[in-house]
C-alpha positions in Angstrom: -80.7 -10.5 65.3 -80.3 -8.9 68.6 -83.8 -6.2 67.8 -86.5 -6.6 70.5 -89.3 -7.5 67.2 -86.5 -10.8 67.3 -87.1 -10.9 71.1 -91.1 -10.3 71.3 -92.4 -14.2 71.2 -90.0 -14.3 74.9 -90.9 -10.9 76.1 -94.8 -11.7 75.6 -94.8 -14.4 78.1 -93.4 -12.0 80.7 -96.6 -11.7 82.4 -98.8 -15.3 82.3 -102.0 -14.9 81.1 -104.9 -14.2 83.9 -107.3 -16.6 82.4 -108.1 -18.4 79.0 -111.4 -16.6 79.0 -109.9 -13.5 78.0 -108.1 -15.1 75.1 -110.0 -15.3 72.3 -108.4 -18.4 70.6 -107.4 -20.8 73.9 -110.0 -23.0 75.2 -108.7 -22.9 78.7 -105.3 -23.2 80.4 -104.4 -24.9 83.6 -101.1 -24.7 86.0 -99.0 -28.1 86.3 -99.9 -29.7 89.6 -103.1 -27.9 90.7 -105.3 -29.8 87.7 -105.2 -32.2 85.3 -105.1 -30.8 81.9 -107.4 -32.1 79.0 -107.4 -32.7 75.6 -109.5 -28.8 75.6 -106.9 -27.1 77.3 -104.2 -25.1 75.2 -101.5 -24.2 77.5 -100.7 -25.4 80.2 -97.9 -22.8 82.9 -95.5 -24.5 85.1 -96.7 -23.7 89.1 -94.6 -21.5 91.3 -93.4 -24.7 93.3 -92.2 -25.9 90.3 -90.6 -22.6 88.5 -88.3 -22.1 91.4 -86.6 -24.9 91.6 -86.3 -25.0 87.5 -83.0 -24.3 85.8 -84.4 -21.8 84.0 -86.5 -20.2 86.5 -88.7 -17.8 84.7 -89.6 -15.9 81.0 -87.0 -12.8 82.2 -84.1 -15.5 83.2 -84.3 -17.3 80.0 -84.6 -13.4 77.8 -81.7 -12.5 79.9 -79.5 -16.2 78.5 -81.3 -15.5 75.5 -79.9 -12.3 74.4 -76.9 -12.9 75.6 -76.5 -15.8 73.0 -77.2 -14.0 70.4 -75.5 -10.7 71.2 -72.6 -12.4 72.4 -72.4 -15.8 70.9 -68.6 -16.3 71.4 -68.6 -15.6 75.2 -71.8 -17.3 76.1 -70.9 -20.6 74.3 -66.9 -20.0 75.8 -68.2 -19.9 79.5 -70.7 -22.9 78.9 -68.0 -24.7 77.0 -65.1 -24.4 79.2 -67.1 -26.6 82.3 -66.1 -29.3 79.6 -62.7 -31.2 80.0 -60.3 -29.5 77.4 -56.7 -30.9 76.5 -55.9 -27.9 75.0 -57.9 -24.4 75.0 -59.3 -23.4 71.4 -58.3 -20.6 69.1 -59.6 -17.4 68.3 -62.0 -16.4 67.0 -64.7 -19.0 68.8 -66.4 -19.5 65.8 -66.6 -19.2 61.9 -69.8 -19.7 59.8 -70.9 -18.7 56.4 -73.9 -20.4 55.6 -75.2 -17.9 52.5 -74.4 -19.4 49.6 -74.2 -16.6 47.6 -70.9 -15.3 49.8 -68.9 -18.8 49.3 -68.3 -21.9 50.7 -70.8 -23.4 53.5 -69.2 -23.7 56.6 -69.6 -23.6 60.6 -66.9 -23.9 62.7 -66.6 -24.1 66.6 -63.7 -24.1 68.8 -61.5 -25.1 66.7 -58.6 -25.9 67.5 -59.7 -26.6 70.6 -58.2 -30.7 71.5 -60.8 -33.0 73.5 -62.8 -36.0 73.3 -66.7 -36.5 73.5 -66.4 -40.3 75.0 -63.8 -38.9 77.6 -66.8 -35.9 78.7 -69.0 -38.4 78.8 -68.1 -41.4 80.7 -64.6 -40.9 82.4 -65.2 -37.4 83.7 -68.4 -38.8 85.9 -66.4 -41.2 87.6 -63.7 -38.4 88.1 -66.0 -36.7 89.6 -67.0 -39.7 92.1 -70.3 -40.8 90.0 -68.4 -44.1 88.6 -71.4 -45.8 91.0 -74.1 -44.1 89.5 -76.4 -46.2 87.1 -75.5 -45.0 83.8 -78.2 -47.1 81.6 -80.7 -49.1 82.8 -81.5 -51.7 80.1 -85.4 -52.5 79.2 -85.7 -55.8 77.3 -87.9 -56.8 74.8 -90.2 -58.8 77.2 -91.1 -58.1 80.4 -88.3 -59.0 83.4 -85.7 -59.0 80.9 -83.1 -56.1 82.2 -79.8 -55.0 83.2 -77.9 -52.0 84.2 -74.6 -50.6 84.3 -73.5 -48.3 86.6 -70.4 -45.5 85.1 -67.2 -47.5 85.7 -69.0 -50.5 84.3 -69.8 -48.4 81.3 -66.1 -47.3 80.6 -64.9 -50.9 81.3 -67.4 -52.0 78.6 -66.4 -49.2 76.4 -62.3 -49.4 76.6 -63.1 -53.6 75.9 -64.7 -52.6 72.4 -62.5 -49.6 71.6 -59.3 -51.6 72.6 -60.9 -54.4 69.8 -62.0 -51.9 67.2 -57.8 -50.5 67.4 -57.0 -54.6 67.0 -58.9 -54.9 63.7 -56.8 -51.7 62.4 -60.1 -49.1 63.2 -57.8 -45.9 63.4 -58.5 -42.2 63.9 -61.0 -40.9 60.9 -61.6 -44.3 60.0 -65.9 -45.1 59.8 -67.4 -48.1 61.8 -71.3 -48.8 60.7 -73.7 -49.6 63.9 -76.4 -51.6 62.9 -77.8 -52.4 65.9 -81.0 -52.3 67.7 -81.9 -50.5 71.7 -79.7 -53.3 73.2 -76.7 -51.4 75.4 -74.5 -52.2 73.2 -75.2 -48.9 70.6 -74.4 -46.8 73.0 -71.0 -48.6 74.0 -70.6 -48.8 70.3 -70.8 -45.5 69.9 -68.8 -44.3 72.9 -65.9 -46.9 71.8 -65.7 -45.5 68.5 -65.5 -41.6 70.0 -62.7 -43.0 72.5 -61.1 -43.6 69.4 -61.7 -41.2 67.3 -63.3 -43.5 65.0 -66.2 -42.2 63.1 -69.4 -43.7 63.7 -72.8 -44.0 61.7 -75.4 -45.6 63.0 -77.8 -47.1 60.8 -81.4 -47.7 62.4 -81.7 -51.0 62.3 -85.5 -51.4 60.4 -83.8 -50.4 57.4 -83.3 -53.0 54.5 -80.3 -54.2 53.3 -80.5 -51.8 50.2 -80.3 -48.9 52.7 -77.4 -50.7 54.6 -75.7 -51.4 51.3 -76.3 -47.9 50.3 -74.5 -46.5 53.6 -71.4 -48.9 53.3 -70.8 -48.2 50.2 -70.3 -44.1 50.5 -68.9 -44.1 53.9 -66.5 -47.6 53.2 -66.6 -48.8 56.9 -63.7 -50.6 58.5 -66.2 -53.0 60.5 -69.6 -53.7 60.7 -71.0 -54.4 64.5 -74.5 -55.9 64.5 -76.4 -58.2 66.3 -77.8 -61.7 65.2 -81.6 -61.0 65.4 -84.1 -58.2 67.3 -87.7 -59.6 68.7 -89.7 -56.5 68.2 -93.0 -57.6 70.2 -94.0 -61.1 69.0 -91.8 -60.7 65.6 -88.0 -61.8 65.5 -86.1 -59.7 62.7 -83.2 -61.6 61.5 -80.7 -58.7 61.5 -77.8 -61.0 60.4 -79.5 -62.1 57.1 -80.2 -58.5 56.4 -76.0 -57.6 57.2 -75.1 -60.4 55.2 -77.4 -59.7 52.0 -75.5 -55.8 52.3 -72.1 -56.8 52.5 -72.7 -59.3 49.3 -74.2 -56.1 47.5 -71.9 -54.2 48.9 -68.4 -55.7 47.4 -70.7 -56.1 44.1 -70.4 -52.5 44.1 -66.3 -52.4 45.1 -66.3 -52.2 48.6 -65.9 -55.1 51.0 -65.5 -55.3 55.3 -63.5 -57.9 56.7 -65.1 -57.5 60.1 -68.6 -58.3 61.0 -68.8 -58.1 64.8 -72.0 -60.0 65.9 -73.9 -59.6 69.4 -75.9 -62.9 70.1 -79.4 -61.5 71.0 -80.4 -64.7 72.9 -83.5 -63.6 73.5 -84.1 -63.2 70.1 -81.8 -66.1 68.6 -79.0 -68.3 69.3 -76.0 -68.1 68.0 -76.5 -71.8 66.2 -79.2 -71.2 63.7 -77.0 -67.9 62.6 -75.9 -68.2 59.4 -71.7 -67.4 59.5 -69.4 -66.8 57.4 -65.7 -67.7 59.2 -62.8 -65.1 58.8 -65.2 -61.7 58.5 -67.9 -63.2 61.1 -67.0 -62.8 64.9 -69.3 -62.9 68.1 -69.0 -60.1 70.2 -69.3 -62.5 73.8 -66.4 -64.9 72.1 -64.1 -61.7 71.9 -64.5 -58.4 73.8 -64.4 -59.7 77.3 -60.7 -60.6 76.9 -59.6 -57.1 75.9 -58.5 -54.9 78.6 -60.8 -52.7 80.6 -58.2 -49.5 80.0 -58.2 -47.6 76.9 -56.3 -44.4 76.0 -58.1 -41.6 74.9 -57.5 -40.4 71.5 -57.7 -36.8 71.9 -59.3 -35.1 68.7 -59.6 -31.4 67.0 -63.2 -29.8 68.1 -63.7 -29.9 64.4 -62.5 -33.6 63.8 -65.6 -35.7 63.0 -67.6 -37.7 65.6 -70.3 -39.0 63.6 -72.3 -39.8 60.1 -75.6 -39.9 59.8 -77.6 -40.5 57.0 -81.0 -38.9 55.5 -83.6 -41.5 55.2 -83.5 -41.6 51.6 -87.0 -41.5 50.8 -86.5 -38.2 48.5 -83.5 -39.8 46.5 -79.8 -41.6 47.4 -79.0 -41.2 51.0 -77.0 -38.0 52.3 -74.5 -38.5 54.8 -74.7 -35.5 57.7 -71.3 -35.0 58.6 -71.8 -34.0 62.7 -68.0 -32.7 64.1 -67.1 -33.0 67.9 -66.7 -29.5 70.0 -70.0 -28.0 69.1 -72.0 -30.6 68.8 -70.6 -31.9 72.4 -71.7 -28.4 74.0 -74.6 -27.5 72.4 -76.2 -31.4 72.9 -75.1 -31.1 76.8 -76.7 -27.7 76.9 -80.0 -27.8 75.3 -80.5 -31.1 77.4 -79.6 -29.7 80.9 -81.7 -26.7 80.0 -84.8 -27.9 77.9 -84.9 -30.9 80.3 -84.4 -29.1 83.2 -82.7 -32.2 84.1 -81.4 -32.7 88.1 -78.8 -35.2 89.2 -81.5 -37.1 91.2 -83.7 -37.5 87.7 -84.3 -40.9 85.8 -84.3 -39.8 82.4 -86.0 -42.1 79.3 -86.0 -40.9 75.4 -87.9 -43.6 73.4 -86.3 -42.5 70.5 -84.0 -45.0 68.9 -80.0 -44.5 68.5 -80.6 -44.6 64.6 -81.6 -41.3 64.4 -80.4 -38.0 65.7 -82.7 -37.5 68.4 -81.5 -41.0 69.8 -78.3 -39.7 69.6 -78.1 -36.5 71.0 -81.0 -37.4 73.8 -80.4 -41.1 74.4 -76.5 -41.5 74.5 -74.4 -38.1 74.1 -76.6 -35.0 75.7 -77.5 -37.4 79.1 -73.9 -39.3 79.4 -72.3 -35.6 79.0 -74.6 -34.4 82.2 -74.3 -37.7 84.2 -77.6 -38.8 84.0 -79.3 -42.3 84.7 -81.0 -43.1 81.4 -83.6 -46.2 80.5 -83.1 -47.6 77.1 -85.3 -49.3 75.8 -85.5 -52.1 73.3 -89.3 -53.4 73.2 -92.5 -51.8 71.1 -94.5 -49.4 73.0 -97.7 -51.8 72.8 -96.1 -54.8 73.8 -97.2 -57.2 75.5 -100.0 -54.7 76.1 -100.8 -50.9 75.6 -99.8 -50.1 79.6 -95.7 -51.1 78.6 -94.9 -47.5 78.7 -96.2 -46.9 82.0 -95.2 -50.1 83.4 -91.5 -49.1 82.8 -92.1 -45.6 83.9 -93.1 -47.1 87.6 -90.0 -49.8 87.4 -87.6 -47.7 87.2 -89.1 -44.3 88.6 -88.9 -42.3 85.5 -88.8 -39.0 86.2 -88.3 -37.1 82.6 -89.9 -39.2 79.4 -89.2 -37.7 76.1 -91.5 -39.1 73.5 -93.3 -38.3 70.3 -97.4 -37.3 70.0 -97.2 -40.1 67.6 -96.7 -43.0 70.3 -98.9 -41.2 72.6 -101.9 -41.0 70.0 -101.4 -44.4 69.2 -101.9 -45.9 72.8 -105.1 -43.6 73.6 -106.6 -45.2 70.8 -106.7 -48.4 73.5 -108.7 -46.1 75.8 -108.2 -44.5 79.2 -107.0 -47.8 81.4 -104.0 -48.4 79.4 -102.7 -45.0 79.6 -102.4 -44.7 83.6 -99.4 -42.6 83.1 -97.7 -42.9 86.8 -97.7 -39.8 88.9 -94.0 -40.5 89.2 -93.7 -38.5 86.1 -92.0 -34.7 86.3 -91.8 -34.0 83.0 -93.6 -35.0 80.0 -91.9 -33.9 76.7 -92.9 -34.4 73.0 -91.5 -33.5 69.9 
């Protein structure tokens, strides 16, 4: 692990190259800022200007973090880890893994024993810190002009209200909660609550059928449900309840029934009126959480306790539920997002990924809430009203990072050059 053949693909960009002519299999390569690059050009190398001020400043800076990971795992993760809040300090050793079969049980462990809560990193140590004014999420809306925001303490407020609910309904520690909701702010405070709690959530992307949902509520037995009434996605309106409602029936078919279905009206989308209800499991969110109290304890939890279930898509056979505890998955989201981001408390930060899957997770609510970033979510299609949405939102809210997939962007050239005037505005531009 630690051999300099391990090291050779960092060590090789030591020295950038000179020019693409004198490498055989690169068209061309250009420097970020001095030229645009093209579809032609392979790689494109950060510019001086730009290097210095990075987190990571050069190839020898990142070897140097590099090889200490791996030649010193326990300490590097230790010193990274302990800018988190802690409750209590975690055991020896750091960590534990096995994961070759052939010597026994798979496992990973990190920090255990080490006491501290995700939702607490994440919301109530920025205002701590004197951030509670700083714009947690700005909200995007389906159609244009439709927005909000909340700054940190409005978060928490938001959060404590929901959390303080879920503990009415009997949601204790270790207990699941299924998220079935779309890129309204509410996921994330869905999410957040059920952390302050040490609830376990999954969230369940909510495109899926309600097969899939069944599927999920039967192997993970939820205490609630929290959902929304209906999603416009462009010009279509996706009747979200229907498909809750058709789960839950095939749900206690199969033995397992929820007496709580909390329901956001989506206005925008559908009013609460032509929802079909069903009294004493069905409650609206807006009818409830407000009257809860803005103050919630923190349930402090084990590093190793779980924080969330997410499921495999399914398409290869009966959905898998990924088991993701709390410590390492806290430190390692915070740090690959500081780092891979290069993020910078002035930054305004937008994933498009959606909360349903692990991306939106660890780069839409958990690795920017843990660094007190200003993120966009947003809940719209890419192409709608037109193919220049993406951009539009980049200029509104002076996006500095956008995190998005080659997919989307292929899929909006195809409308030619005048609908992809991505806005200078832009710093970064990351795909996956």
């Amino acid at each position: 692990m630690t051999s300099r053949h391990h090291l050779r693909h960092v060590e090789s960009m030591k020295t950038l190259p000179s020019g693409a002519g004198k490498i055989s299999h690169l068209n061309a390569s250009v420097i970020l800022g001095e030229s645009l690059a093209s579809e032609e050009d392979d790689l494109v190398f950060p510019s001086n200007d730009f290097s210095s001020q990075a987190l990571v400043s050069s190839p020898e800076k990142y070897l140097e973090m590099y090889k200490r990971s791996i030649e010193d795992p326990a300490g590097f993760w230790s010193d990274i880890a302990s800018n988190f809040y802690w409750k209590h300090q975690w055991n020896q050793p750091v960590f534990s893994e096995n994961l070759d079969i052939t010597k026994g049980t798979i496992h990973i462990e990190w920090f255990k024993g080490g006491i501290t809560n995700i939702c607490y990193n994440a919301v109530d140590r920025n205002i701590e810190a004197g951030n509670g004014s700083k714009i947690a999420l700005y909200w995007e809306g389906n159609e244009p002009g439709d927005d909000a925001s909340l700054s940190y303490s409005q978060l928490l407020d938001k959060v404590c209200q929901l959390a303080n609910y879920l503990k009415d309904v009997g949601v204790k520690k270790g207990d699941a909660v299924i998220i079935y909701l779309p890129m309204l702010m509410e996921l994330p405070i869905a999410m957040l609550a059920c952390a302050r709690i040490g609830a376990v959530h999954s969230v369940v992307f909510a495109g899926f059928s309600a097969e899939s949902l069944s599927q999920r509520i039967v192997d993970c037995k939820p205490k609630a449900v929290i959902t929304c009434n209906a999603v416009r996605r462009g010009s279509k309106v996706i009747n979200l309840k229907e498909i809750v409602d058709a789960a839950l029936l095939e749900s206690t078919k199969n033995g397992v029934t929820v007496d709580v279905c909390l329901t956001y009206e989506n206005q925008s989308a559908m009013k609460r009126e032509a929802t079909k209800w069903q009294e004493g499991r069905d409650i609206w969110w807006q009818d409830i959480i407000p009257k809860y109290p803005t103050t919630c304890e923190v349930e402090w939890v084990d590093a190793e306790d779980p924080l969330f279930l997410l499921y495999t898509s399914g398409s290869t056979g009966k959905p898998k539920g990924v088991l993701h505890t709390t410590g390492g998955y806290m430190v390692y989201t915070a740090t690959t997002f500081k780092y891979a981001f290069d993020y910078k408390p002035s930054d305004i930060y937008w994933c498009t990924a959606d909360c349903g899957w692990i991306t939106g997770h660890s780069y839409v609510t958990y690795g920017p809430l843990l660094n007190g970033a200003s993120v966009v979510v947003f809940e719209g299609a890419p192409n709608y009203p037109d193919s220049g949405r993406c951009w539009d939102i980049v200029d509104k809210y002076k996006v500095t990072i956008f995190y998005t997939a080659p997919t989307l962007v292929r899929s909006l050239m195809r409308d030619g050059d005048e609908a992809s005037n991505i806005s200078n505005l832009i710093s970064h531009v990351i795909m996956i």
